[in-house]
Structures are given as C-alpha cells and as structure tokens.
VOGU-3710 file (C-alpha; in Angstrom, 3 decimals, decimal comma):
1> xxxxxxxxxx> -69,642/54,425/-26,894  -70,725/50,969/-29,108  -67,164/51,206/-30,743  -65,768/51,329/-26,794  -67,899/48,548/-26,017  -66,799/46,188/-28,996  -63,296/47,071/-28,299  -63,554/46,154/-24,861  -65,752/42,873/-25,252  -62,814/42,064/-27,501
11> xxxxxxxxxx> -59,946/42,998/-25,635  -60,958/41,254/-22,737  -62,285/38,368/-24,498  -65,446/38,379/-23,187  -68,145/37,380/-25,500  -67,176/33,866/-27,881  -68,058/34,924/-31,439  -71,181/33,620/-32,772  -71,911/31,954/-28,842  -75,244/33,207/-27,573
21> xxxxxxxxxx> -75,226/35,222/-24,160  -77,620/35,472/-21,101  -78,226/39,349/-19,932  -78,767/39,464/-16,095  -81,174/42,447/-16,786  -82,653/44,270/-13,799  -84,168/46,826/-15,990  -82,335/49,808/-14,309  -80,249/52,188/-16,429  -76,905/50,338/-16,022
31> xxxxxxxxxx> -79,025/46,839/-17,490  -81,032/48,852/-20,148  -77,720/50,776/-21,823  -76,356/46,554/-21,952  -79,246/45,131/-23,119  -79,015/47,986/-26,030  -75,738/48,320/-26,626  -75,378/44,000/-27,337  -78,187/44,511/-29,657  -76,451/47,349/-31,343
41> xxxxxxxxxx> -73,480/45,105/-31,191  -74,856/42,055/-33,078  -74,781/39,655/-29,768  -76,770/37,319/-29,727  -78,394/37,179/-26,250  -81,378/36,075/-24,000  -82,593/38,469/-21,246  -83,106/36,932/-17,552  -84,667/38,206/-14,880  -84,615/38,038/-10,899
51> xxxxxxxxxx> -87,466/38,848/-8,545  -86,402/39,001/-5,457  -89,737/40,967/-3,691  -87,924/42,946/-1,736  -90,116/45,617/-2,851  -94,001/45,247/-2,898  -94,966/46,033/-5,565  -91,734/47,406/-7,572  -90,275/44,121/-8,144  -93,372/42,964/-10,347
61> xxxxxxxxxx> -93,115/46,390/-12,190  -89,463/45,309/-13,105  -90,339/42,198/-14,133  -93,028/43,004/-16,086  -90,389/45,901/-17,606  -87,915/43,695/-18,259  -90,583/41,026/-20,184  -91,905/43,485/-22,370  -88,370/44,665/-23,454  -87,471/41,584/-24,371
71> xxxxxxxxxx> -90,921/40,746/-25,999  -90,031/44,186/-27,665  -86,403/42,525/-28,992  -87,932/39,631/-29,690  -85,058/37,412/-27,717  -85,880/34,647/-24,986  -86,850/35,626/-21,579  -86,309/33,606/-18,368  -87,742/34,864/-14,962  -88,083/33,458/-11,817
81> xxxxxxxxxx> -89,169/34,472/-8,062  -87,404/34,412/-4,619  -88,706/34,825/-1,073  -85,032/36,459/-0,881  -85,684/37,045/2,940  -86,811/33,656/4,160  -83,689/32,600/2,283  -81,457/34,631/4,117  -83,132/33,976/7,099  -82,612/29,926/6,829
91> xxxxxxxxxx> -79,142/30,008/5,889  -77,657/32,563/8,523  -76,770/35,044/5,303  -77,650/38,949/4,858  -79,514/39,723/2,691  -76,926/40,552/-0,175  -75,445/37,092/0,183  -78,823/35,447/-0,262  -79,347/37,272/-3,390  -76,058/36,766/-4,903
101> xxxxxxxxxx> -76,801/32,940/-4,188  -80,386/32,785/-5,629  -79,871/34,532/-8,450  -75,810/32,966/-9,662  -77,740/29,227/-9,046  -80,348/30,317/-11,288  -78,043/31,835/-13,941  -76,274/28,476/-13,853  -79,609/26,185/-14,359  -80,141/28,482/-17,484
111> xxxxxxxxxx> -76,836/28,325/-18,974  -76,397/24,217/-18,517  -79,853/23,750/-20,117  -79,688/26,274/-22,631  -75,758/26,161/-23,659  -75,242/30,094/-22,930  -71,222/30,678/-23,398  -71,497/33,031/-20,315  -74,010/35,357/-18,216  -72,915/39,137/-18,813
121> xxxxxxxxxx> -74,047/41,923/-15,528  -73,714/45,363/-15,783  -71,473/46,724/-13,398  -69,442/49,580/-14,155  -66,017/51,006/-13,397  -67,348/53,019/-10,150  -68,906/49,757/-9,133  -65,426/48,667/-9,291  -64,075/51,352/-7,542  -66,928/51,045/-4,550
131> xxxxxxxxxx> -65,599/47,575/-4,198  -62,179/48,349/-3,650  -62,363/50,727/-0,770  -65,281/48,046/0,726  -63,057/45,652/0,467  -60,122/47,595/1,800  -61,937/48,650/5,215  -62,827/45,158/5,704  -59,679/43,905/6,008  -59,945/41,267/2,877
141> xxxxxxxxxx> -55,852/41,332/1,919  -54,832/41,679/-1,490  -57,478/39,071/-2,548  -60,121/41,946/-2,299  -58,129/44,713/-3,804  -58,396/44,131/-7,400  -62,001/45,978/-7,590  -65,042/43,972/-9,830  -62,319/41,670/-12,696  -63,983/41,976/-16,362
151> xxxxxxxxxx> -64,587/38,215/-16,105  -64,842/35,529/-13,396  -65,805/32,240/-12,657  -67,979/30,434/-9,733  -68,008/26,760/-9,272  -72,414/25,827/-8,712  -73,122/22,201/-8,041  -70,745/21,626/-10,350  -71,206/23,698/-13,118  -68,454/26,922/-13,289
161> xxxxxxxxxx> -70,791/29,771/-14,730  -68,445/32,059/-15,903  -70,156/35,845/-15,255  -68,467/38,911/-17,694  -68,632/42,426/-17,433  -68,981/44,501/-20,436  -69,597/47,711/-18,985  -66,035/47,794/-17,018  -65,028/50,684/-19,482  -67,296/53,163/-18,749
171> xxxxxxxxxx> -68,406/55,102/-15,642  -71,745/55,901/-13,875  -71,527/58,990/-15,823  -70,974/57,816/-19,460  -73,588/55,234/-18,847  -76,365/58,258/-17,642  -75,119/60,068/-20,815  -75,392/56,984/-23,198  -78,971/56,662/-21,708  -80,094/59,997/-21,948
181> xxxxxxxxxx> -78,819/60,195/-25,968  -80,260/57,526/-26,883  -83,536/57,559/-24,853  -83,667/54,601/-23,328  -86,684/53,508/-20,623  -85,966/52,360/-17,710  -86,984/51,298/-13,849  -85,231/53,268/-11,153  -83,507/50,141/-9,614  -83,008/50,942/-6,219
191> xxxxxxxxxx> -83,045/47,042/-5,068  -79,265/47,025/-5,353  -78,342/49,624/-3,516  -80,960/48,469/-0,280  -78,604/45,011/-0,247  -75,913/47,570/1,166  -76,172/50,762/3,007  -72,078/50,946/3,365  -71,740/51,228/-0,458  -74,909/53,759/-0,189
201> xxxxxxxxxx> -72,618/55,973/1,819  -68,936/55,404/-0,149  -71,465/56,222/-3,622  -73,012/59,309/-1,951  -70,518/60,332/0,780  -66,941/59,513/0,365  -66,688/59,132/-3,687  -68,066/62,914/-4,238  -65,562/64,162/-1,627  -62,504/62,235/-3,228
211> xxxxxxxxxx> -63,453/63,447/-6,326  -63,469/67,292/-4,730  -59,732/66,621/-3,688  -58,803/64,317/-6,341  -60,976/65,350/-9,394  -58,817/62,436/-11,395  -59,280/59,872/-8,365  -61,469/57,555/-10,516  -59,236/57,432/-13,177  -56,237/56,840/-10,810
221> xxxxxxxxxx> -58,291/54,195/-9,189  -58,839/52,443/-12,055  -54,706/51,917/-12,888  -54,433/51,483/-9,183  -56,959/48,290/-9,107  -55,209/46,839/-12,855  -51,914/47,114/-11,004  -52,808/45,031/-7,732  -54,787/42,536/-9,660  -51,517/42,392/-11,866
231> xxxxxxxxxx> -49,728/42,177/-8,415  -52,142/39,566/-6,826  -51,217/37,571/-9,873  -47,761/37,304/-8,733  -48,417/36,676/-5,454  -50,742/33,976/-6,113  -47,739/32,096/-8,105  -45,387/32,587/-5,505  -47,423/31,058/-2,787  -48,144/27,930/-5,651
241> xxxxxxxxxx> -44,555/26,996/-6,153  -43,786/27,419/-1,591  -47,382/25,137/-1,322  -46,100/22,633/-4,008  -43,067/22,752/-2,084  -44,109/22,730/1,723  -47,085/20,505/1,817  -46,893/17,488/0,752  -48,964/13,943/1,715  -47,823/12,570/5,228
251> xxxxxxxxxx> -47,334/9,244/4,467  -48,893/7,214/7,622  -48,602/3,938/8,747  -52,423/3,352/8,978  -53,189/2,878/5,132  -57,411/2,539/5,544  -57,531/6,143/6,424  -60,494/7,416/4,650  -58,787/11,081/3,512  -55,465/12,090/3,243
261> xxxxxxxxxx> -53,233/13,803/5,534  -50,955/16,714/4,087  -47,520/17,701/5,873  -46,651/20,982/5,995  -42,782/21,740/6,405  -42,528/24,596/9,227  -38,856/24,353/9,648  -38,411/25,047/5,851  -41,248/27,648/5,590  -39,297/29,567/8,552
271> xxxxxxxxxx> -36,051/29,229/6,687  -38,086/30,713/3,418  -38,548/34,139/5,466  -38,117/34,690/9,140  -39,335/37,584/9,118  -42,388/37,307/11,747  -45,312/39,366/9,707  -44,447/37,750/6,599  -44,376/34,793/7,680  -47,347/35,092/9,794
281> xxxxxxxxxx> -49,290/36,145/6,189  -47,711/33,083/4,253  -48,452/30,501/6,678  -52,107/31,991/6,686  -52,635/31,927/3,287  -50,890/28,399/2,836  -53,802/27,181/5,358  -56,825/29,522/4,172  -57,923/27,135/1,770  -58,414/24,552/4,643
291> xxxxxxxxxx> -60,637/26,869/6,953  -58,029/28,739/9,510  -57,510/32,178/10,023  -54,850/34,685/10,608  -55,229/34,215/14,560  -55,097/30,722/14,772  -52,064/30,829/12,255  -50,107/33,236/14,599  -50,774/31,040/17,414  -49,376/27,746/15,440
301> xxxxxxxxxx> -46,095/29,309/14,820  -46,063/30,395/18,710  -46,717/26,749/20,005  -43,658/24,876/21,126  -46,210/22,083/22,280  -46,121/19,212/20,020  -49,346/17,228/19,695  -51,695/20,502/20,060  -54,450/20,934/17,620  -56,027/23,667/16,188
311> xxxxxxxxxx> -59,605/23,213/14,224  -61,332/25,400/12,198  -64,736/24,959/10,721  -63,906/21,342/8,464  -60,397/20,769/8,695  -57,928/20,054/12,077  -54,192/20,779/12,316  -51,570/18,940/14,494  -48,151/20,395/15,035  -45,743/16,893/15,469
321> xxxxxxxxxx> -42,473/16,112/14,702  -41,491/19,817/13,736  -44,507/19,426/11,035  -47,792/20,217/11,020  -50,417/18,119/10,257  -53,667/18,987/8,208  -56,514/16,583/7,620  -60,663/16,889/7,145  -62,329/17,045/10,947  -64,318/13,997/10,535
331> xxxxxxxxxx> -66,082/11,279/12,562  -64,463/8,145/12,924  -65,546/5,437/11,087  -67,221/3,011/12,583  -65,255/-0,129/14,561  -62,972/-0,301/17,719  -60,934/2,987/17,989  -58,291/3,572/20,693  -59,641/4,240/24,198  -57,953/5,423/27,405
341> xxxxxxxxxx> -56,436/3,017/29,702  -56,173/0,845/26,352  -53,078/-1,779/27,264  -51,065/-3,711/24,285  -48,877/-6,923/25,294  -44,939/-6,304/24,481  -42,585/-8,418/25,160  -42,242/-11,247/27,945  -46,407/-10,806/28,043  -45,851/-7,930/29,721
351> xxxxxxxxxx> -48,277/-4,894/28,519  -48,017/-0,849/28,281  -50,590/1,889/27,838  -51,018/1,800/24,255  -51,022/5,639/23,875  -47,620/5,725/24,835  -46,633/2,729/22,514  -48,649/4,464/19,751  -46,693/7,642/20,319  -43,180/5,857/20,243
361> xxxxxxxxxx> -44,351/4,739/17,367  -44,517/8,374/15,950  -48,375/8,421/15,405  -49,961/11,423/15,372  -53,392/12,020/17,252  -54,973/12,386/13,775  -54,141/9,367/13,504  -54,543/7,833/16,659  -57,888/9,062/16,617  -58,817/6,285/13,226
371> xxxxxxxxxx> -56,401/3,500/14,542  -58,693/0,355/14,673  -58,221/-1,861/17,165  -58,391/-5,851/17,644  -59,080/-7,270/21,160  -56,501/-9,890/21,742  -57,509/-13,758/22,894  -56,748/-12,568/26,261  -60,033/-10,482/26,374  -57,824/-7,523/28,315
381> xxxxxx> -55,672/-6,023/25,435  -55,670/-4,205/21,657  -53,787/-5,107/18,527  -53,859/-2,457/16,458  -54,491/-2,756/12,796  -52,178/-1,246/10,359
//
C-alpha cells in the first residue's frame, strides 16, 4: 500500500518535494493510516486538529489522541476549539456547513503563518463515490458529478488553501486492512458521519445493495466519476470561449457609475443553439456566477417585455434593447437621483417627463436608477449629469 500511496502522491502531484504538509487528523482510522503512511513516506508534515464538541466528552478524547500521536512522532501540533453549533446557528448553516467553514479558515491561518505547501484530508475513494450519488439526487448538474477531485482549491479571506487527497486510491476496505496489518490505534470517529444522516444511509443502505447487483460498481464508479470530471472540463471551456464572446461591458453614457455593467448578447446566444433545454442550461450557467437560478433564467428568455428586471441575491438583470443587462444590486450613491414626475426643459422652454426623455435616450433603468441630477435656475426642472 506505501508504494500505492507514493505513486499516487506523485501522479497527481500532490505533495511539493521537500515542502512541509499540514495533516487534518481526526484521529479515526481513515486519519491514522495518513498520518502513518506520510511518515513511512518521508513527508514532512505537522498534525492539526479540530474540536468541534459535538460530542461531550469524545471530542476531548480525540484531541487528546491526536496530541499524543503527534507528541509520539515528534512533529508540530496545532488544535483549536469550536462551539460548532452556535456557529451554525448564527449564520443560518447546518451543521456540516459550519464545520467545513470553521475548520478550512483555520487550516488557512496555519498554512499563511506557517508556510505549509498544502493541507492533506483523508477521504477515500468510497467517500468519493458517496458524493457522487449525493450530489446526483440533489440536482447539482455536472458541477457535482465528478465525486471528491485529488486536489482543490478554496479562496479564505484571501488566501487559496489548496486541500489534497492522498488516500483517493484506496477504498474503505484497503484502508481497514492497512490498519489492521499494521496495528494502528485509533478513535472511532463517528463525528463525520452525525454532520449527515443521508450519506449514513447511501454508506449503510444503498452502497451494500449496489454492490449485491453490481459487485464491480465501485470500481465502475470510479472510471465513471474520472470521465465526467474529464467531461466537466470540456464543458467548462466551452461555456469560457460563448462568455468571452456574449458578455461583454455595456458601455453607458453615465461614466461615474460606481461598477460596471456587462451586456449579454441574447440574440447571438439563441443563434448559438435554439434548442430550448440547452439553451435554457447555457444561459443559466452564463448567469450562475452572478446569483440567478435556472427558474429565473427560463423566465428571462420567456419575457418579450423590455425594461423588466430580474434580481437575485447581489446582482440585477435588465432585458433592453434585445440585451440583457447585468450589474451589482446596490444602493445609490448619495446626491439627486431621478424622481417621478421629474420634468427636463427641451426646446422652445418647453419641458417633458424626463423618464421618457431618458428612455429615448436609450438608458436603461440600471442606469436611470444612478443618473444624478442638477436642478435647473428655474427651481422646477433636472439636468442630468453625464
């Protein structure tokens, strides 16, 4: 299994040669066989350590576990404490989420102060698997498909902590045999699997039965997952070269706008594929980024009203001129913005509604909504500023 595990590392580029490492060690089986197998491996590592008293009384065992291991090593330990549940309860999250958030932010305070290359974890293939078929009966789209990847990257304050997987090779099963050869202690970590009692019942329910009717199911899995993520890959270009080519800045007449508008081509992205699904699913992902969902995508390319908006939870979209319009949902800033009944003097000194001069002049609402305004000499009437 250690020649496995140094093939893999290296194969997937995961460890930088001679870079130290931080092992997120929960002092479970899955943790213990890493936190062996690196030292058996020549990595050099520090062992960290998350308490997330979930369990009375448990969680201190682990940490005290996991301290004395390392003690035993003789490699640095960092360990810190979370009221995981207050956490979630403040910030609207379950309990997983909260976790995942406590313990990444920590991870990434250790490795900017300390310099580690990367943090490794140590889920396995049927983690993997677990994650697809979660993922798959959530509804997540390709995005979710591609199972646990042997190395990713999350942007904290900042900071991208890159996390790596070293176990990805190996199943549940070679991992209980590696620990019962070799005799390693462990805690029975049973924190992770109270975060969710849906992967509970795909580990203890579904996987055994797919295995009784597919006894190679895990290894088909596995190709299955390398071939969307290879798939996902091309997708993800695809949809690069239509966004470079559909959205572009929408260059507006009021220049002191404090973000920038983009311009999304609709004519040209319905020319691209006409097909109503797939273009439903391009437009969707094409807007993701900014906040809008699937529904509210469907329902832009059934508007024929020009001048409706759509807002999701930071950005606001404006179908006008055969375009659609995407800018941050923000406050104006402060000054004189347009009002209604607002008049502006034209020619002759005679004066119009100055929404419906604004429109002629082909300004959006998004942009309506910043226009600053100038009240004339007369006392009665705007001048915009451009």
């Amino acid at each position: 299994m250690l020649q496995r595990f140094c093939h893999y590392i290296e194969q997937q580029h995961l460890f930088p040669l001679g870079n130290e490492v931080l092992l997120a060690v929960s002092g479970g089986r899955d943790s213990m066989a890493m936190l062996h197998l690196c030292r058996r491996a020549g990595i050099p590592f520090a062992v960290a350590h998350c308490n997330f008293h979930l369990r009375p009384g448990d969680c201190d065992r682990d940490q005290r576990f996991v301290r004395d291991a390392a003690a035993a090593l003789g490699v640095p330990f960092f360990t810190t404490d979370f009221d995981t549940r207050a956490y979630a309860e403040a910030h609207s999250q379950s309990i997983e989420e909260a976790a995942r958030e406590l313990r990444y932010s920590f991870f990434a305070d250790l490795c900017r102060q300390h310099g580690f290359s990367a943090v490794a974890t140590a889920h396995h293939r049927d983690d993997s698997i677990e994650s697809f078929f979660l993922n798959l009966f959530r509804g997540t789209g390709i995005a979710g498909l591609h199972g646990i990847r042997p190395v990713a990257e999350f942007r904290i304050d900042g900071f991208y902590l890159r996390i790596v997987r070293p176990l990805l090779a190996f199943s549940r099963a070679d991992i209980d045999a590696y620990v019962l050869d070799n005799r390693l202690a462990y805690v029975e970590d049973v924190t992770n699997a109270s975060f969710d009692a849906r992967r509970n019942q795909l580990r203890h329910r579904l996987m055994p039965l797919l295995r009784e009717l597919y006894p190679s199911v895990d290894d088909t899995m596995e190709a299955n997952i390398n071939r969307l993520y290879d798939t996902e890959q091309i997708y993800k270009e695809h949809l690069a070269t239509l966004r470079a080519s559909l959205l572009t800045p929408h260059r507006s007449p009021v220049t002191y706008l404090p973000f920038e508008i983009l311009s999304l081509d609709l004519p040209a992205l319905v020319q691209s594929n006409p097909r109503s699904s797939i273009l439903n699913t391009l437009l969707f992902e094409l807007l993701r980024p900014f906040g809008f969902n699937a529904a509210q995508c469907a329902d832009i390319l059934a508007a024929r009203e020009g001048g409706k908006l759509f807002f999701s939870p930071s950005h606001v979209a404006e179908l006008h001129r055969d375009m659609l319009l995407v800018a941050p949902n923000v406050e104006p800033s402060p000054g004189r913005h347009p009002q209604p009944g607002d008049r502006i003097v034209t020619t002759q000194s005679k004066t119009r509604l100055l929404s419906d001069y604004l429109k002629d002049l082909g300004l959006s609402r998004i942009e309506r909504r910043h226009l600053l305004l100038t009240l004339a000499p007369d006392g009665k009437t705007v001048v915009p500023n451009f």
